[in-house]
C-alpha positions as CSV (number, residue, x, y, z in Angstrom):
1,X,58.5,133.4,27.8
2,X,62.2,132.1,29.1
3,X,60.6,129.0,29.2
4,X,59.1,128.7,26.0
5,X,62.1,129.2,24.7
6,X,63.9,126.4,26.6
7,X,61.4,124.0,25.5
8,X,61.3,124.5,22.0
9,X,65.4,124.3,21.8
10,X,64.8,120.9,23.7
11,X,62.4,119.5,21.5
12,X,65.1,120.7,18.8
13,X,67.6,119.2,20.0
14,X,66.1,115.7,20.9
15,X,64.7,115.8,17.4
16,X,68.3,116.2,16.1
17,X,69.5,113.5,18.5
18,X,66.7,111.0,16.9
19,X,67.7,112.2,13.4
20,X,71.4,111.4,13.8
21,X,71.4,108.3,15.7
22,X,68.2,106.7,15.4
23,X,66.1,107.3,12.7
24,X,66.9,104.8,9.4
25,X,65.7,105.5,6.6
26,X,63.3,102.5,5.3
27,X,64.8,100.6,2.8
28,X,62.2,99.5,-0.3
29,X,63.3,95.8,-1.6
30,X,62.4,94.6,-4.7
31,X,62.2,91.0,-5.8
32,X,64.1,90.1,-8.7
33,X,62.4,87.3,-10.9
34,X,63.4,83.9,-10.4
35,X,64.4,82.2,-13.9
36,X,61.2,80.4,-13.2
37,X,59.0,83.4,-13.0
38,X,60.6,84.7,-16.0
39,X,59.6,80.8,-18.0
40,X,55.8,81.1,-16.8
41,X,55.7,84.8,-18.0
42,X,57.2,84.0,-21.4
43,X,54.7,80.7,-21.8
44,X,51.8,83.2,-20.9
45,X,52.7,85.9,-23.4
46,X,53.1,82.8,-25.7
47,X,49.7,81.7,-24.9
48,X,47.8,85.1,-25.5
49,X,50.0,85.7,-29.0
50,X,48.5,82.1,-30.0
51,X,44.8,83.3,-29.4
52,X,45.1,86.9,-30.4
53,X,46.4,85.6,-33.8
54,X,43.4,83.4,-33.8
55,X,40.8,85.9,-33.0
56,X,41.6,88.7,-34.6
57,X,39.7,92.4,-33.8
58,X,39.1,94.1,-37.2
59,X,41.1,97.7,-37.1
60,X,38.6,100.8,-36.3
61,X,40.2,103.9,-37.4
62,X,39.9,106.9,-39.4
63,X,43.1,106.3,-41.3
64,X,42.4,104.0,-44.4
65,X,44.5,100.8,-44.9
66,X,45.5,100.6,-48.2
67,X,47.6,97.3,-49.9
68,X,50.4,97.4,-51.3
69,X,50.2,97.4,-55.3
70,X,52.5,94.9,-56.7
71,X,52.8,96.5,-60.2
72,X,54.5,99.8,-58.7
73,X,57.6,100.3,-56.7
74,X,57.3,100.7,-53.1
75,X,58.6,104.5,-53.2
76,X,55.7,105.6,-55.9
77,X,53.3,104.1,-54.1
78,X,54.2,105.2,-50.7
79,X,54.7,108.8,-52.3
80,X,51.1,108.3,-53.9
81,X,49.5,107.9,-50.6
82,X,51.4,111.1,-49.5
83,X,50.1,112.9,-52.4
84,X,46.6,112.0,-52.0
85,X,46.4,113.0,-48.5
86,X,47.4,116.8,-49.9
């Protein structure tokens, strides 16, 4: 049993050693974007703003779209839809 004990305060203890001296912790680095990068990313968003203005997909919803109605002010008619939903 002595001996049991002996060992398991060695392995302890060499664990403590590593933890102390040896062990580093790992160190993650992240890339920051080269001004270049950041130039190819804005011309790509560029690009797919061009073709989703060109194509665009028709809104599917339960909520219904209504215009704005030049002849009223934008308060009635923004109280008017709140009203209607009541």
């Amino acid at each position: 049993m002595k001996i049991y004990v002996e060992i398991a305060i060695f392995i302890l203890f060499f664990i403590y050693l590593y933890k102390k001296f040896c062990w580093k912790p790992r160190i993650k680095i992240v890339k920051a974007p080269t001004p270049d990068d950041i130039k190819k990313q804005h011309k790509r968003d560029r690009r797919f703003r061009k073709i989703k203005r060109h194509f665009r997909i028709p809104y599917r919803g339960k909520t219904q779209i209504t215009e704005f109605d030049k002849t009223k002010p934008y308060i009635e008619s923004a109280w008017n839809e709140v009203e209607h939903r009541k």
